[in-house]
VMD Tcl script that draws the C-alpha trace (Angstrom):
set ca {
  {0.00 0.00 0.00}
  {1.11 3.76 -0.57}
  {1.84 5.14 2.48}
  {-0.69 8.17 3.53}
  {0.41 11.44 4.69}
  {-1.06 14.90 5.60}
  {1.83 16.63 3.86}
  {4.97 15.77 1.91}
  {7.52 18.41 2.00}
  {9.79 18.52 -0.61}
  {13.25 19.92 0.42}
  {14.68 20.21 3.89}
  {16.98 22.69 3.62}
  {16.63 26.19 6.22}
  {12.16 26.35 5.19}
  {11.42 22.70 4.62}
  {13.44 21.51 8.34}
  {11.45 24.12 9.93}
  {8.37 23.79 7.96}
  {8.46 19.66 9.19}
  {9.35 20.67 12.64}
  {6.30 23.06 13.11}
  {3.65 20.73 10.99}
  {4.98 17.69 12.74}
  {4.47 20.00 15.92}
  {1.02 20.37 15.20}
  {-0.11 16.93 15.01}
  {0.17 17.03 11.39}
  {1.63 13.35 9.97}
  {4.57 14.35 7.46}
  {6.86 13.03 5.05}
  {10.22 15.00 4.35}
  {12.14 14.46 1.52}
  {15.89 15.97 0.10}
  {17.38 14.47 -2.64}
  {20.68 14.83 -0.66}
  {21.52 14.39 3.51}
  {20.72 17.91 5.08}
  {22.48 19.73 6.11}
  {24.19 19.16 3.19}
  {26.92 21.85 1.14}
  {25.22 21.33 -2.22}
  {22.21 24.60 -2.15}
  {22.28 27.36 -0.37}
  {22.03 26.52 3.74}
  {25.54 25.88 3.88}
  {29.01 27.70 5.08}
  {28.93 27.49 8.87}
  {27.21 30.90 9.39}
  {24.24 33.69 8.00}
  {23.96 37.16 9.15}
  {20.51 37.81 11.36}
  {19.34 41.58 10.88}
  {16.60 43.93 11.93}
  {16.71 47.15 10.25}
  {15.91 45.48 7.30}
  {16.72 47.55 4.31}
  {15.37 45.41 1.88}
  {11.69 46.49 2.91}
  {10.05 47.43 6.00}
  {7.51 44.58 5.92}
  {10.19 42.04 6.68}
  {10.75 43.77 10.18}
  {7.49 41.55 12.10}
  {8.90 38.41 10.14}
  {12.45 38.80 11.38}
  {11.30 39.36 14.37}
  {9.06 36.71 15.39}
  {12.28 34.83 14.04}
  {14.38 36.03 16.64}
  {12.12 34.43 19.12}
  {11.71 30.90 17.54}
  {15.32 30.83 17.36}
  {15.89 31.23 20.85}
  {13.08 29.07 21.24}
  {14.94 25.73 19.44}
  {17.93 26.98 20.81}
  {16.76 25.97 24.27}
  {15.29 23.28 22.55}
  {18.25 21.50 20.96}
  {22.37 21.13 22.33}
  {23.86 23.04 19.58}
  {24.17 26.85 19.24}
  {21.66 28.52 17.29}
  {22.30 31.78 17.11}
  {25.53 34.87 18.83}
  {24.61 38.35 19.13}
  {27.60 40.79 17.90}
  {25.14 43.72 16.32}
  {25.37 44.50 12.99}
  {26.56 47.32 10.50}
  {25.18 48.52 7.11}
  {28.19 50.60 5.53}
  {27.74 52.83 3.04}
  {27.41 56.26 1.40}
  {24.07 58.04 2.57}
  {22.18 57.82 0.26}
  {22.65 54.79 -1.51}
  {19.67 51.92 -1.08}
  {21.30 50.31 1.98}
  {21.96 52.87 4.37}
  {18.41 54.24 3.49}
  {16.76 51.19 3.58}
  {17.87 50.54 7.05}
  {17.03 53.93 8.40}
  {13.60 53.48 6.43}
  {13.15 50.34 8.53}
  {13.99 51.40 11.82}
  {12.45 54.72 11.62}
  {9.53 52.95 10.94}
  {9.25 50.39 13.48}
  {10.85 52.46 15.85}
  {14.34 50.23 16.74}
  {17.06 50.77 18.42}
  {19.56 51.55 15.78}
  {22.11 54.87 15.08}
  {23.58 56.05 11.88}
  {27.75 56.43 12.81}
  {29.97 58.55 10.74}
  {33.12 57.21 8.99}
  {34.99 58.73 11.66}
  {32.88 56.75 14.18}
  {33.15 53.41 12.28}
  {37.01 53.49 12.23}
  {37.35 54.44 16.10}
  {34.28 51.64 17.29}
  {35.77 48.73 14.55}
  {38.86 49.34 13.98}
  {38.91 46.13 11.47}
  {36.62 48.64 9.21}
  {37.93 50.84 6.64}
  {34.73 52.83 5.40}
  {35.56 55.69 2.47}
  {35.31 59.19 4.10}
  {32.05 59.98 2.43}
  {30.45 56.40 3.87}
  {28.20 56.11 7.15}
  {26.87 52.83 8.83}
  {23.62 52.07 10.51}
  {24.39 50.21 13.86}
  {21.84 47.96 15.25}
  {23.05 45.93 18.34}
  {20.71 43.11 17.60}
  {22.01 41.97 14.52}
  {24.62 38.87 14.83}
  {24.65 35.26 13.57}
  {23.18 32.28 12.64}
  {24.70 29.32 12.33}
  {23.12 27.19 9.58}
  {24.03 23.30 9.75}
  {22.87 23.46 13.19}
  {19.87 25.69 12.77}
  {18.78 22.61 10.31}
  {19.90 19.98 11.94}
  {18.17 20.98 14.99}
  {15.19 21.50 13.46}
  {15.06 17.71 11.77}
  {15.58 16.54 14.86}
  {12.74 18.37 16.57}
  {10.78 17.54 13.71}
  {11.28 13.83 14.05}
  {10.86 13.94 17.90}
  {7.01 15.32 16.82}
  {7.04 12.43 14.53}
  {8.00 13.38 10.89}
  {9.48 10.76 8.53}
  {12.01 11.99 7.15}
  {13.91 10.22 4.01}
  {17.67 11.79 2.81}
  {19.03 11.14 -0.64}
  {15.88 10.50 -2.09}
  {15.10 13.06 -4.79}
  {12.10 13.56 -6.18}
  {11.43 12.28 -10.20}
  {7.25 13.30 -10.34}
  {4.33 14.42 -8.85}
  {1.02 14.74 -9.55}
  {-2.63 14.93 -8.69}
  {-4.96 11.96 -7.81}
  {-8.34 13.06 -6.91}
  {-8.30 13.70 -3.14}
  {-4.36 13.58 -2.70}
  {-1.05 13.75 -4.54}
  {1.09 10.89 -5.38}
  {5.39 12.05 -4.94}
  {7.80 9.61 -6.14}
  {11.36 9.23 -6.04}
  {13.46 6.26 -7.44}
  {12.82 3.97 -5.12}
  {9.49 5.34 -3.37}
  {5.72 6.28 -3.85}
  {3.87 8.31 -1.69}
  {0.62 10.67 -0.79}
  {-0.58 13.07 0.84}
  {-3.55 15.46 0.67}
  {-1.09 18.58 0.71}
  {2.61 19.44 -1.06}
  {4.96 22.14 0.36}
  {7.66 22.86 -2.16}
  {10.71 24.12 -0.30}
  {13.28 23.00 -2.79}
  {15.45 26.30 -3.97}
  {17.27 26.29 -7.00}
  {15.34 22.94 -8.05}
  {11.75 24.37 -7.63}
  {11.62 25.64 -11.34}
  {12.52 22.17 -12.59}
  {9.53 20.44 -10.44}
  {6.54 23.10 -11.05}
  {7.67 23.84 -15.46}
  {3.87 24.42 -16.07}
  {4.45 28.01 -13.64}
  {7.44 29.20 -15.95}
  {8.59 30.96 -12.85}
  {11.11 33.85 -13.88}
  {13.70 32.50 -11.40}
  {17.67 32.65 -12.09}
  {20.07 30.92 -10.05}
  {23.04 32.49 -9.35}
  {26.88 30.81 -8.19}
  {28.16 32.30 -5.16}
  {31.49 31.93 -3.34}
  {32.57 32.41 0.09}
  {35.63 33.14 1.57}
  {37.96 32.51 4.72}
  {40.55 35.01 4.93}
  {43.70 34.72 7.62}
  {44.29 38.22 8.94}
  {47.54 39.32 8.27}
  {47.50 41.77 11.85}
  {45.73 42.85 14.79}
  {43.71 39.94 14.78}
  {42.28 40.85 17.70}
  {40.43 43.13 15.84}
  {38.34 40.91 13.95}
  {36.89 38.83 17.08}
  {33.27 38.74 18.10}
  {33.53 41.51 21.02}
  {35.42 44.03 18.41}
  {33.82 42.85 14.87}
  {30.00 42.66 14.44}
  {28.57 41.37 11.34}
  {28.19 43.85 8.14}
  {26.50 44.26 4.77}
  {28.92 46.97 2.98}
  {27.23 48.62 -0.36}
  {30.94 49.47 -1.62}
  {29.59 51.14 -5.05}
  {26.30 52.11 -6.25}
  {24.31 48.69 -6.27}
  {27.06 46.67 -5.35}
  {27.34 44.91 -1.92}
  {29.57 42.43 0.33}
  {29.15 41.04 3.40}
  {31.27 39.51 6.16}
  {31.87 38.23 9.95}
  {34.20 38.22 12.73}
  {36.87 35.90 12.90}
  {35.55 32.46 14.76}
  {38.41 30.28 14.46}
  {38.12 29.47 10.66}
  {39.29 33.17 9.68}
  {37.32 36.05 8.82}
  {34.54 35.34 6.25}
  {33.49 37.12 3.85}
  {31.43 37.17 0.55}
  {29.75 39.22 -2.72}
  {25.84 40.01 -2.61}
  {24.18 39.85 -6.40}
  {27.57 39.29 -7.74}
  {27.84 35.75 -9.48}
  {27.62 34.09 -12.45}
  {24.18 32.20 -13.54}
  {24.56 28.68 -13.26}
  {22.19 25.45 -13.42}
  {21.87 24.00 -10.28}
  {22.92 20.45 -11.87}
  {25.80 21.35 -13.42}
  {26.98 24.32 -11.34}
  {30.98 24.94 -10.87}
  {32.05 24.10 -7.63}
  {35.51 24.83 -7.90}
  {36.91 27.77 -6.69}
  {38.63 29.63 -9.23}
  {41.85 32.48 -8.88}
  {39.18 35.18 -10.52}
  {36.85 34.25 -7.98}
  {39.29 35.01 -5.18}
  {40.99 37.87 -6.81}
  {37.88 39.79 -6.87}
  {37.06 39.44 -3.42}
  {40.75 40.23 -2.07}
  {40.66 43.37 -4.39}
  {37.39 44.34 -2.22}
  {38.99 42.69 1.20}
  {41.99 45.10 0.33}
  {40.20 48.31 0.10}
  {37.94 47.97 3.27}
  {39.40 45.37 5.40}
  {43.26 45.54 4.67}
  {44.19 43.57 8.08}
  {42.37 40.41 6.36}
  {43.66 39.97 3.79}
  {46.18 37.61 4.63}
  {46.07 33.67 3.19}
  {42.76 32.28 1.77}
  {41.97 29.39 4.35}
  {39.08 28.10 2.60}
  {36.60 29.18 -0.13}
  {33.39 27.09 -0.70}
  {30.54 27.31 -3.28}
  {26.87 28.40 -2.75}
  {23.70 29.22 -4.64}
  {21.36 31.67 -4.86}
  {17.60 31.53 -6.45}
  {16.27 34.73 -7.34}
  {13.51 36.15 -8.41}
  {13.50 39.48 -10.67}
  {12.88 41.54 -7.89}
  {14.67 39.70 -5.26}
  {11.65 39.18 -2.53}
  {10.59 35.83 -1.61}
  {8.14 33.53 -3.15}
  {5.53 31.94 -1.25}
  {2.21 31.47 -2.54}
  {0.15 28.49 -3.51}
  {-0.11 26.88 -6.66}
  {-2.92 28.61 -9.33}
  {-3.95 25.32 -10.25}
  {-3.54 23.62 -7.34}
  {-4.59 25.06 -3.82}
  {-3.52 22.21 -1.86}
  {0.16 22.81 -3.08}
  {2.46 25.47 -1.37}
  {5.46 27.32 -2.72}
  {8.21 28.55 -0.45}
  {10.87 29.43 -2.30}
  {13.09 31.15 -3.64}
  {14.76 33.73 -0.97}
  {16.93 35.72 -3.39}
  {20.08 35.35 -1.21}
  {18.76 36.91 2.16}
  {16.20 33.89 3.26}
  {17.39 32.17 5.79}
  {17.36 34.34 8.81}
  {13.79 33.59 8.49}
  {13.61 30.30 8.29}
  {12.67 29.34 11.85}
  {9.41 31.99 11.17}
  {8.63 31.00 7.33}
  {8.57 27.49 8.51}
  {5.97 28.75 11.18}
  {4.39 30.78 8.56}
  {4.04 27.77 6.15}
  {2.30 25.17 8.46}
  {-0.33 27.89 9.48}
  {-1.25 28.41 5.70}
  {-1.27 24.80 5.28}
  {-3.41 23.97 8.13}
  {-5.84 27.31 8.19}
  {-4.57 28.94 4.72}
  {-3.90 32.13 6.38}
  {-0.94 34.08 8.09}
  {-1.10 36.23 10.41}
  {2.40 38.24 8.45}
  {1.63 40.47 5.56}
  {2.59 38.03 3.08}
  {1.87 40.63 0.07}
  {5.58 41.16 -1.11}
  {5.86 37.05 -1.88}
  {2.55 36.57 -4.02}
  {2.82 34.29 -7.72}
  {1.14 36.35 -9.35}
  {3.28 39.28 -9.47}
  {5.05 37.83 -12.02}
  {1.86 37.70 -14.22}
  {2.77 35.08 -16.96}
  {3.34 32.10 -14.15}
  {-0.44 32.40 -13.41}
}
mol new
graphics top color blue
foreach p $ca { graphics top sphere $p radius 0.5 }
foreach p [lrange $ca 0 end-1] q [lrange $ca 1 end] { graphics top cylinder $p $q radius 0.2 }
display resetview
């Protein structure tokens, strides 16, 4: 007999873990699926940490999200016996009018945080490791820190699994499709159903939904381990916060304190578009010469030897908010991805977010920045 399931998630990368955890919380019987062993360094949950923000610059209507993910990630946290999540605060460098600075101002004027806008002066005095352009200015917010994503995920399977969720690794899926009542998934070697789908596969959703045509490009991202070359002391957690840097007009990096492995940092909308199949996971000398030529005009100390360099993705959609929205043709199917490169700070709230529109079909978030059918032609 095929088993029977409430809902099959497909994907259990940073949304699908959490999505299983909180469904599987909820009494709901699940089946998770990944077509590789999460956490896993092949999409884009990997590279031992992601920056957590709050003066969101992006848009103001991520601000409730983020913060109701603060809370469930202190929640699992206490939850699990890993570490979830280290507050440093956070920077967004700058000149003063460019998108980033004003987007986190916008935010936090808005919802009235606790953040300051330092001069360039300011910057180099408080973080010495930072080496801002006279003309630049950075909005502090002492909330921001990090995330650290193989445990985020792997805490969250295990919770999920606790609540009862089947879970099945290196499985991917080869079809899906309607059956009346429910929806038959099957891989190579299983069949399922369930009455509901929740898509939370990232740079492989386009490949299982092609009737949508979804206008999503996937985009090769490297980061970057870098050995200070002096005053390492500089770069530690008490000294160095975490910090989005819009270098020139349009163009950003981002990067962390030093936690052992070096001092990481990495390109924002920079990369090359790739097919997540057949993407290059080698890390080339143009790769790294780019980044040192940034590392060398803003953080000079670091940019000492290259102790590692890994691979990532990025799925993005044209105007680089999330996607999640249920399927036109199918209401009992649920799409929750992609997250453009700034997703999975959310994660522990999306996957919240997801089992409430799955078991009620509302959310209790302004969810009107993530619809389908602002692309028009995919509905």
């Amino acid at each position: 007999m095929t088993p029977s399931f409430d809902v099959i998630i497909i994907g259990l990368g940073a949304m699908g873990s959490a999505a299983a955890y909180h469904l599987a919380k909820a009494g709901k019987k699940v089946l998770g699926l990944d077509r590789f062993s999460p956490p896993h360094a092949f999409g884009s949950s990997h590279g031992k940490t992601r920056i957590i923000r709050e003066a969101y610059f992006e848009d103001p209507l991520y601000v409730p999200l983020v913060q109701r993910a603060y809370e469930l990630w202190r929640d699992l946290e206490n939850q699990s016996d890993r570490r979830i999540i280290q507050q440093t605060g956070g920077l967004m460098i700058g000149r003063p009018n460019g998108m980033l600075v004003k987007g986190a101002q916008r935010s936090a004027r808005e919802h009235r945080l606790a953040a300051e806008t330092l001069s360039s002066l300011e910057l180099r005095s408080r973080f010495p490791a930072l080496s801002p352009f006279d003309e630049m200015v950075g909005v502090w917010e002492p909330r921001a820190g990090i995330l650290f994503p193989e445990s985020c995920i792997q805490s969250h399977l295990q919770q999920a699994a606790q609540h009862g969720a089947t879970l099945r690794f290196d499985e991917e899926v080869i079809s899906w499709k309607s059956s009346g009542r429910s929806f038959g998934v099957s891989t190579a070697s299983t069949s399922s159903e369930a009455g509901q789908i929740l898509f939370t596969s990232g740079s492989w959703l386009s490949e299982l939904v092609p009737d949508l045509r979804l206008p999503l490009t996937i985009e090769r991202q490297v980061l970057f381990w870098f050995e200070p070359i002096r005053r390492r002391e500089d770069f530690l957690p008490d000294r160095c916060p975490i910090y989005i840097w819009e270098h020139d007009p349009g163009q950003f990096f981002y990067g962390f304190p030093d936690l052992g492995d070096g001092v990481k940092v990495a390109g924002h909308y920079d990369g090359q578009a790739c097919d997540p199949n057949s993407i290059d996971r080698l890390v080339r000398e143009s790769d790294i010469a780019g980044m040192r030529a940034i590392v060398e005009r803003h953080l000079p100390n670091a940019n000492g030897e290259l102790r590692s360099a890994v691979v990532c993705m990025y799925t993005n959609t044209p105007d680089t908010h999330f996607l999640i929205d249920f399927h036109p043709k199918h209401p009992e199917v649920l799409l929750a991805s992609p997250c453009s490169g700034h997703g999975f700070k959310f994660s522990s709230a999306i996957g919240e977010v997801l089992a409430d529109l799955l078991i009620t079909g509302e959310s209790r978030f302004d969810l009107s920045l993530f619809r389908l059918d602002r692309f028009g032609s995919s509905r």
